[in-house]
C-alpha positions as CSV (number, residue, x, y, z in Angstrom):
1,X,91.9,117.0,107.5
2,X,92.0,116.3,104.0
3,X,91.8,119.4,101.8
4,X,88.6,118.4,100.5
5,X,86.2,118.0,103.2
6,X,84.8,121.2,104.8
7,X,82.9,121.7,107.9
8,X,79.0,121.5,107.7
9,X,78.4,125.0,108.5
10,X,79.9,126.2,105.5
11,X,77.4,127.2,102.4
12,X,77.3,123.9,100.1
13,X,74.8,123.0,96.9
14,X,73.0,119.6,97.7
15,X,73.7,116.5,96.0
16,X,70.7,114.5,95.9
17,X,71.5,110.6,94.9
18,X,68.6,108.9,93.0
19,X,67.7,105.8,91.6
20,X,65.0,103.7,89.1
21,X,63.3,102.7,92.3
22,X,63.6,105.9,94.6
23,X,63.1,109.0,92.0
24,X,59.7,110.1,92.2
25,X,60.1,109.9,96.4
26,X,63.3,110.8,96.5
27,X,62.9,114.5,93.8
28,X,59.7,115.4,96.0
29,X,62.1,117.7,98.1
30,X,62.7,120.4,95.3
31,X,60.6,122.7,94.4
32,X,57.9,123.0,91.7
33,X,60.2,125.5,89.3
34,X,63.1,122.7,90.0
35,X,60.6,120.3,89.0
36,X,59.8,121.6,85.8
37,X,63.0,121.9,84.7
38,X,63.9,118.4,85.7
39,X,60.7,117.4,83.1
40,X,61.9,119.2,80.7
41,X,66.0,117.8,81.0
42,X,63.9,114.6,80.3
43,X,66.7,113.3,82.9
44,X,66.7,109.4,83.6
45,X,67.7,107.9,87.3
46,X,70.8,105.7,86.0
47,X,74.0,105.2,87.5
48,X,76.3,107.7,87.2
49,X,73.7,110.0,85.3
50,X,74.4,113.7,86.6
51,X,71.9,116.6,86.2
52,X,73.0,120.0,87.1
53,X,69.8,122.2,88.3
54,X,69.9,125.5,87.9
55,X,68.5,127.9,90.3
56,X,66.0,131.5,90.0
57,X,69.3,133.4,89.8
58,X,71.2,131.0,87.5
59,X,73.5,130.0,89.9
60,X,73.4,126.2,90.6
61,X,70.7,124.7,93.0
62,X,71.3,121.6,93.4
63,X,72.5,118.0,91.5
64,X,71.0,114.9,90.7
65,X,72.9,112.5,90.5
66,X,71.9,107.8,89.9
67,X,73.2,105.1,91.2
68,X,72.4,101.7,91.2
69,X,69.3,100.6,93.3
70,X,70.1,98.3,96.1
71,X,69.1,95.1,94.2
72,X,71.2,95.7,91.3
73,X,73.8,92.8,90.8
74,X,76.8,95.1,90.2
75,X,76.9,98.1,92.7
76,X,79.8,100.2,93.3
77,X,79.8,102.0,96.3
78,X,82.3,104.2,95.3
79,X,80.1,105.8,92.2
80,X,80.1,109.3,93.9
81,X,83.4,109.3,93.4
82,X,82.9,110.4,89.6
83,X,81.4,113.6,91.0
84,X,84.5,114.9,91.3
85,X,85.4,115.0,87.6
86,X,81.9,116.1,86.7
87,X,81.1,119.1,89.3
88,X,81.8,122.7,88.5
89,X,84.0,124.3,91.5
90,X,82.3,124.7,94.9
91,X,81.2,123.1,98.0
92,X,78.8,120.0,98.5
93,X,76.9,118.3,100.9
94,X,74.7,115.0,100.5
95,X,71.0,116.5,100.5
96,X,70.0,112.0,101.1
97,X,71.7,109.1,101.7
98,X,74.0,107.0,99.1
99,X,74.2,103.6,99.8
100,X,77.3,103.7,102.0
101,X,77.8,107.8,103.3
102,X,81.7,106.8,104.5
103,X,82.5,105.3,101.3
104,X,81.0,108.1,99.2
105,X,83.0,110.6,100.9
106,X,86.4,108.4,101.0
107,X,85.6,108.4,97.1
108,X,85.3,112.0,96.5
109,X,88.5,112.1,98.1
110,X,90.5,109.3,96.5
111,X,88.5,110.8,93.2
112,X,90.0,114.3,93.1
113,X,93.6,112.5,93.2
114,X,96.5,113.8,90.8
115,X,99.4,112.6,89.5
116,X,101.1,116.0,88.9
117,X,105.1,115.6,89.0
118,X,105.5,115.7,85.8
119,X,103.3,117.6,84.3
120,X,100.7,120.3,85.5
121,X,97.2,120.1,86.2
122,X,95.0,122.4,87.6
123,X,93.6,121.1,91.2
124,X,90.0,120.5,91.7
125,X,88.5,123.0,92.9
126,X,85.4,120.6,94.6
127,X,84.9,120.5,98.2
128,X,82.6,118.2,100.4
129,X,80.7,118.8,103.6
130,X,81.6,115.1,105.7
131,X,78.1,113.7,105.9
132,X,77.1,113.4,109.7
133,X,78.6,110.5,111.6
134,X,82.0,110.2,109.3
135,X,85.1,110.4,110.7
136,X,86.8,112.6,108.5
137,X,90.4,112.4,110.2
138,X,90.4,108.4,109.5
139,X,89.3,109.1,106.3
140,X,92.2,111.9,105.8
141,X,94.6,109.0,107.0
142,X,93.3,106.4,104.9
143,X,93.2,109.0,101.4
144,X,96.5,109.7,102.6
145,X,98.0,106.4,102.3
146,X,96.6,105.4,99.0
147,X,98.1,108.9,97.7
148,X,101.5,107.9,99.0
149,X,100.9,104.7,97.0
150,X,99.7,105.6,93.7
151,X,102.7,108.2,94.0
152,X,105.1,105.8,94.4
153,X,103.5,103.6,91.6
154,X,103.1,105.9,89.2
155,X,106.8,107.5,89.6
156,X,109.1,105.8,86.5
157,X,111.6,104.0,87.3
158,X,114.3,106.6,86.7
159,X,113.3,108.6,89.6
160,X,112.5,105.6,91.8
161,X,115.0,102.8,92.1
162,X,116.1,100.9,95.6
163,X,118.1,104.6,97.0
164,X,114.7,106.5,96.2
165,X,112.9,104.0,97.9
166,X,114.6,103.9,100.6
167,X,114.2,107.7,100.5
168,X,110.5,107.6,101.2
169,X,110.9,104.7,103.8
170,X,113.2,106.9,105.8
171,X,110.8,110.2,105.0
172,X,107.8,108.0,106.5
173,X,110.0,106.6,109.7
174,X,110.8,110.4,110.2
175,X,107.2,111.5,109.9
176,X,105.9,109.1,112.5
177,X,109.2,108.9,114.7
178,X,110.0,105.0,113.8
179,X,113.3,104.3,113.2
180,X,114.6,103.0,109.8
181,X,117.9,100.4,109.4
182,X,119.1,99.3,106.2
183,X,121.3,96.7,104.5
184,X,122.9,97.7,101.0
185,X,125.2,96.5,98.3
186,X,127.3,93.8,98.8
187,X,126.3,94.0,102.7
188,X,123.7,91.6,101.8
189,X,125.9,88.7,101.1
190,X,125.6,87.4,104.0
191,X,122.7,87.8,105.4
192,X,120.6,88.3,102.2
193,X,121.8,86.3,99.6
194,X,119.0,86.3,97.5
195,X,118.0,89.9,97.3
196,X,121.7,90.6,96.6
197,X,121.4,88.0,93.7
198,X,118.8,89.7,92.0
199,X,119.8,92.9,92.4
200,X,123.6,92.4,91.8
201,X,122.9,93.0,88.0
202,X,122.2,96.8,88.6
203,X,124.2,99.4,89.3
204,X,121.9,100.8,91.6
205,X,122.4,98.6,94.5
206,X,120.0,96.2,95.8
207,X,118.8,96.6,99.7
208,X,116.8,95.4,102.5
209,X,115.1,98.5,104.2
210,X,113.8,97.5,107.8
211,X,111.5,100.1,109.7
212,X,110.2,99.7,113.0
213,X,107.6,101.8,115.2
214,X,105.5,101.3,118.3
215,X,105.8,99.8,121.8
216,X,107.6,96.6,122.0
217,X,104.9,95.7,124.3
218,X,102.3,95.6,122.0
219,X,101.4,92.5,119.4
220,X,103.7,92.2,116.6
221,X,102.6,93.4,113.3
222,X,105.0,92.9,110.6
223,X,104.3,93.8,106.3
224,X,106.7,92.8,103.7
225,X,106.7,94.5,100.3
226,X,108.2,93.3,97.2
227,X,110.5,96.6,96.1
228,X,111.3,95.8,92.7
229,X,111.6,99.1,91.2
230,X,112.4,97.5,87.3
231,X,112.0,94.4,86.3
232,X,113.6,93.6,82.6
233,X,112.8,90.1,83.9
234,X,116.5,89.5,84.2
235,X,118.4,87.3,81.4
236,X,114.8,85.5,80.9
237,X,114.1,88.8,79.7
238,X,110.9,89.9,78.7
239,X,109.1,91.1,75.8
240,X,108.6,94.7,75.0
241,X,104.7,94.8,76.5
242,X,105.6,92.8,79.5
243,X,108.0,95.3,80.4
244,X,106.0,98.2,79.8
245,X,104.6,98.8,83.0
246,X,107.2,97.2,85.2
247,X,107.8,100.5,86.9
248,X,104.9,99.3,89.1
249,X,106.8,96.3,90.0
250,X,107.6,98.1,93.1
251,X,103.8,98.2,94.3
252,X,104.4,96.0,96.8
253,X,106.2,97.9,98.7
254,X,104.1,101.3,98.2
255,X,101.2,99.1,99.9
256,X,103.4,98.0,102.8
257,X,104.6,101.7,103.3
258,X,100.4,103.2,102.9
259,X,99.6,100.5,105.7
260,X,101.9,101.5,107.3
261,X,101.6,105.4,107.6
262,X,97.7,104.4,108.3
263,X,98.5,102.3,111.3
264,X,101.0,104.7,112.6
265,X,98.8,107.8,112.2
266,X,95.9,106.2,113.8
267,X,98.2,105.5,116.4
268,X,97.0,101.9,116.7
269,X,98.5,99.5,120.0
270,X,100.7,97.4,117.9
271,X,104.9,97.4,117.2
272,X,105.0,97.3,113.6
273,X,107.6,96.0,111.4
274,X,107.9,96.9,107.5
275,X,110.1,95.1,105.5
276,X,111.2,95.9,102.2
277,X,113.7,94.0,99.9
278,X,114.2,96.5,97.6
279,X,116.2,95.8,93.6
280,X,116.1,96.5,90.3
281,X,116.0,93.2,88.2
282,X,118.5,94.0,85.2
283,X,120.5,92.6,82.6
284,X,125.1,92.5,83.0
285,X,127.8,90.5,83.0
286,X,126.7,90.0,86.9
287,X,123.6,89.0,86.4
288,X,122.1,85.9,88.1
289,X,121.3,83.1,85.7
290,X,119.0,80.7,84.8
291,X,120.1,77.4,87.0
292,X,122.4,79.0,89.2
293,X,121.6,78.0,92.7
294,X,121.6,80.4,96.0
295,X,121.5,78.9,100.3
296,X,118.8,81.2,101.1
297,X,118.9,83.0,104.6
298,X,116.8,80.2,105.7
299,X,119.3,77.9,104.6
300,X,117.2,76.7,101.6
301,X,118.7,76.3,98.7
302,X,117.3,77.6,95.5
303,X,117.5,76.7,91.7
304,X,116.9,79.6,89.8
305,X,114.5,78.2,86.9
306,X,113.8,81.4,85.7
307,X,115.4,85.0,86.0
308,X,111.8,86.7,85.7
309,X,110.5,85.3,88.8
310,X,112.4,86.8,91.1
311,X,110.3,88.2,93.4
312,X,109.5,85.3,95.3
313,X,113.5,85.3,95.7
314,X,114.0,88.6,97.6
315,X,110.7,88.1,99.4
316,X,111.8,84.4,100.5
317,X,114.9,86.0,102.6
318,X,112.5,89.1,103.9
319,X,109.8,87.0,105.1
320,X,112.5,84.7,106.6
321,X,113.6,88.1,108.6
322,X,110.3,88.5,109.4
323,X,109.4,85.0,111.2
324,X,112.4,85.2,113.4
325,X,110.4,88.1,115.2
326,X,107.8,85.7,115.8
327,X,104.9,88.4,115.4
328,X,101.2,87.6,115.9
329,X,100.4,88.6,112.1
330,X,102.8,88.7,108.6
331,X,101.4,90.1,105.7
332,X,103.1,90.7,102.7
333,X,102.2,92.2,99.0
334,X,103.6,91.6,95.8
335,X,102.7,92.4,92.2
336,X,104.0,88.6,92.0
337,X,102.4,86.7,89.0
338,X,100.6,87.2,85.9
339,X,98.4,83.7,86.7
340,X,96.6,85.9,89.6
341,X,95.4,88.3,87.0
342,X,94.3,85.4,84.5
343,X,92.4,84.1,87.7
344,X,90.7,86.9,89.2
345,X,91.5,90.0,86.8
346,X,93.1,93.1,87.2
347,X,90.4,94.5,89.9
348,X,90.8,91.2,92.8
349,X,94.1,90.5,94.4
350,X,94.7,86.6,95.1
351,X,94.9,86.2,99.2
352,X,96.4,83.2,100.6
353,X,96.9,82.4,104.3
354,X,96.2,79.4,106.3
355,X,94.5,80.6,108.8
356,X,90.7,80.5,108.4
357,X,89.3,83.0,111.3
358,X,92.0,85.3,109.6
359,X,90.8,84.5,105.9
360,X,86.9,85.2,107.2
361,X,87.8,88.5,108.8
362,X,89.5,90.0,106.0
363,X,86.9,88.9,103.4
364,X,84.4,91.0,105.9
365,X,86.4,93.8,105.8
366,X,86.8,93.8,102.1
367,X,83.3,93.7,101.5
368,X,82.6,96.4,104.0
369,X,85.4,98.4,102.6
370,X,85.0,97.9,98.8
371,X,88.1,97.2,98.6
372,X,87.6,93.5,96.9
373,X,90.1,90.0,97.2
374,X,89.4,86.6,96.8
375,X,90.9,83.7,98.8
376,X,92.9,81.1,96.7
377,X,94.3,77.9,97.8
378,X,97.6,76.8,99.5
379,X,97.4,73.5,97.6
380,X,100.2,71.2,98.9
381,X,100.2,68.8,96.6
382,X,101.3,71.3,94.0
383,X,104.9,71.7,96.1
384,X,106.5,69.0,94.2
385,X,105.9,71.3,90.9
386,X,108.6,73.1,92.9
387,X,111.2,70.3,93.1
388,X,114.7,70.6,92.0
389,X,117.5,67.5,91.3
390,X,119.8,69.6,92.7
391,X,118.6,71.9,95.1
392,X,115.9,71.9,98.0
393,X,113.6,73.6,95.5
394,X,113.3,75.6,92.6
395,X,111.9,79.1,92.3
396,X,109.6,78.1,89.6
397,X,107.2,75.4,89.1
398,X,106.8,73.4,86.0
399,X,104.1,72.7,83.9
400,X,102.7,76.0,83.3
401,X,99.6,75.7,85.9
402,X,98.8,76.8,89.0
403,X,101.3,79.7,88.8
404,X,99.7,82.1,91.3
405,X,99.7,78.9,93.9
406,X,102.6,77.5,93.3
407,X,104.4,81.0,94.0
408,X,102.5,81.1,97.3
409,X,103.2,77.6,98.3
410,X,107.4,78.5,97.6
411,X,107.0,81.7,100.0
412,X,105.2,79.2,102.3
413,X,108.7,77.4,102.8
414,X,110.4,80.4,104.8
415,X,107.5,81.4,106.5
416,X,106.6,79.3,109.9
417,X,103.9,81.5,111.4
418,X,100.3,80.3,110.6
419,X,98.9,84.0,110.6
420,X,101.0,84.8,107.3
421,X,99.1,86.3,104.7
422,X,100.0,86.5,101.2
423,X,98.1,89.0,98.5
424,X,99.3,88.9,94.7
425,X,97.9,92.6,93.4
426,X,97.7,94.2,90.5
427,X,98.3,97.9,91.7
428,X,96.8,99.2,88.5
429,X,93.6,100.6,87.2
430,X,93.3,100.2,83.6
431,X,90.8,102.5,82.6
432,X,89.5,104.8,84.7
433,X,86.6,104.1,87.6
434,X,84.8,106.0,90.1
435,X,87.2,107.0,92.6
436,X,90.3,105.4,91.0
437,X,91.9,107.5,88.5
438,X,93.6,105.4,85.4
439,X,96.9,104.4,86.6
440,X,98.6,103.4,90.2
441,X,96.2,101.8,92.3
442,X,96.5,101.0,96.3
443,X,94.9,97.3,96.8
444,X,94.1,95.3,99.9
445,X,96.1,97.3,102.2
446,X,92.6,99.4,103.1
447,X,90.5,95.8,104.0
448,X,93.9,94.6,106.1
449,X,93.8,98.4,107.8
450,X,90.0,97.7,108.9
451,X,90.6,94.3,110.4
452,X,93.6,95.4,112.4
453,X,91.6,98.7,113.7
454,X,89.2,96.3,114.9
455,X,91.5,94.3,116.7
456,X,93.9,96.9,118.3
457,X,92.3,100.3,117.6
């Protein structure tokens, strides 16, 4: 269980949760001297407005604490979640109802989260009684995944290249008994020609991590994550605040590997697959070049247009890997282009998949899970922005539009399976939120965990 849920019969200070609508009902529960105080405080019910009450002994008695009412157009359900920060040590319960008990909880959780590796921070000292009717080991398993994420995120890329991600691949295979193969160096040659491209201008050597788990018997589940632990943006190289926070280029992969240890700890009827192409993008004399061409492991051959997108490139021979298994579902995640985050921000990854029932399901979970994405288009007649004189396609479309579709639609070409799903994230919380501490974020991998509990759980 995760260190910060407690069982109910331990002694906890109430939380109550109050709103414009629901304060004069919801406050007649404490007591006249409580009351008074609360008068006096000249407290107002708005979101994320905390009141500490003091009880006959000075100790605390309680909390108030607003959110938004239930007709408010912006509601986060994960507004508890700034409890964490605000509370004095000790142990709480929900005296009432938020708006969503599960998600409250997963927040205080997901709140309290540290980066500390580098430097020391005392740990939060707040507990929380699980409200009645949570499941507080999927929870655990679920906080536990986006805490291997943000980890990996928010490492630099000194101490996380393609060997240290491989490292926590193999540390995850070993923790859930799935068994871990991988390609390295100049291995890839052959059989991934692309990922040893782009990651033949590091001396860290590129490699494709492979990890398998479950009963061959079961469906096929298989996630892709793009590993790319720096990206200079190659001999297109970029400027100094593009490259700033490229050591989350790797996010990708981090999702793939928090899906992952969710599925495998809820012990869910599926053989998964995780595949990880896993580079550093940099700048030598070995370097792959602008207009250099590559035969993909499909066969495809590639005009590189530009060195900086070349996550499409090592993803292209992964997802190729990938089809041959012929599994019921691919997903794959990649912090892949900066025209998602002009589209839909820094808070909503881009989805793409042609499969409708598969695009309605996962926009349920999201919702459900407040864990937001928005379906974009596969629009086929922006392929031919993709065309090349000289090779079956190029890795970059021209233009300048469409950029977030037109790097879906070049994935689409080594992908056969209809149930592929695509999602360009961000992996990156600005500024600060309730339950999402400023820095490494874990995006759609929580929505994509709900949908497949609720088809093989």
């Amino acid at each position: 269980m995760h260190p910060i849920f407690v069982n109910p019969d331990e002694p906890s200070v109430p939380i109550l949760f109050v709103t414009a609508a629901t304060f004069d009902k919801a406050t007649e529960i404490i007591d006249d001297r409580e009351r008074t105080f609360l008068r006096a405080s000249g407290y107002e019910p708005k979101p994320g407005r905390y009141l500490a009450v003091p009880g006959p002994d000075g100790k605390l008695a309680g909390v108030l604490f607003g959110l938004e009412t239930p007709d408010a157009p912006v509601q986060d359900p994960f507004r508890p979640g700034q409890l964490v920060t605000l509370l004095p040590p000790g142990t709480y319960r929900f005296a009432n109802a938020p708006h969503d008990a599960r998600l409250a909880a997963l927040a205080f959780a997901l709140g309290a989260y540290q980066f500390t590796r580098y430097r020391k921070a005392e740990a939060r000292q707040v507990r929380l009684v699980l409200p009645d009717g949570v499941d507080g080991e999927d929870l655990t398993r679920i906080a536990e995944g986006v805490a291997l994420a943000r980890d990996l995120i928010n490492t630099p890329s000194n101490d996380m290249g393609p060997a240290e991600l491989e490292d926590a691949a193999r540390a995850l295979a070993k923790q859930h008994g799935a068994k871990a193969d991988v390609t390295a160096g100049k291995a890839l040659e052959k059989g991934f020609p692309l990922v040893h491209a782009v990651g033949a201008g590091s001396a860290r050597e590129p490699r494709l991590i492979d990890t398998t788990w479950g009963d061959a018997a079961d469906p096929k589940i298989t996630l892709v994550g793009k590993g790319v632990c720096f990206d200079t943006g190659g001999l297109d190289i970029k400027n100094d605040t593009g490259m700033l926070n490229m050591k989350k280029d790797m996010a990708g992969a981090a999702t793939a590997l928090a899906l992952a240890h969710m599925i495998m700890a809820r012990k869910l009827k599926v053989r998964l697959r995780v595949i990880i192409p896993a580079v550093e993008n940099s700048i030598s004399g070995t370097s792959f070049r602008p207009r250099d061409i590559y035969t993909s492991r499909k066969g495809i051959s590639v005009e590189i247009g530009n060195t900086d997108a070349e996550g499409r490139l090592i993803l292209a021979d992964a997802l190729t890997l990938a089809d041959e298994d012929k599994p019921a579902l691919i997903a794959d995640f990649a912090t892949l282009t900066g025209a998602a985050r002009v589209a839909l921000g820094p808070d909503v990854p881009a989805a793409f998949t042609d499969d409708d029932a598969l695009a309605d399901e996962l926009a349920r979970c999201a919702a459900v899970e407040n864990d937001p994405l928005w379906r974009m288009p596969l629009w086929r007649p922006y392929e031919a922005m993709l065309d090349s004189k000289v090779a079956d396609t190029n890795n970059v479309s021209t233009g300048g539009h469409g950029g977030a579709i037109t790097a879906a639609l070049f994935l689409r070409k080594f992908v056969a399976a209809k149930s592929w799903l695509h999602l360009d994230i961000f992996a990156w919380t600005p500024a600060a939120k309730p339950g999402r501490p400023e820095g490494a974020e874990l995006q759609s991998a929580r929505a994509l965990y709900a949908l497949l509990c609720a088809r093989y759980a």
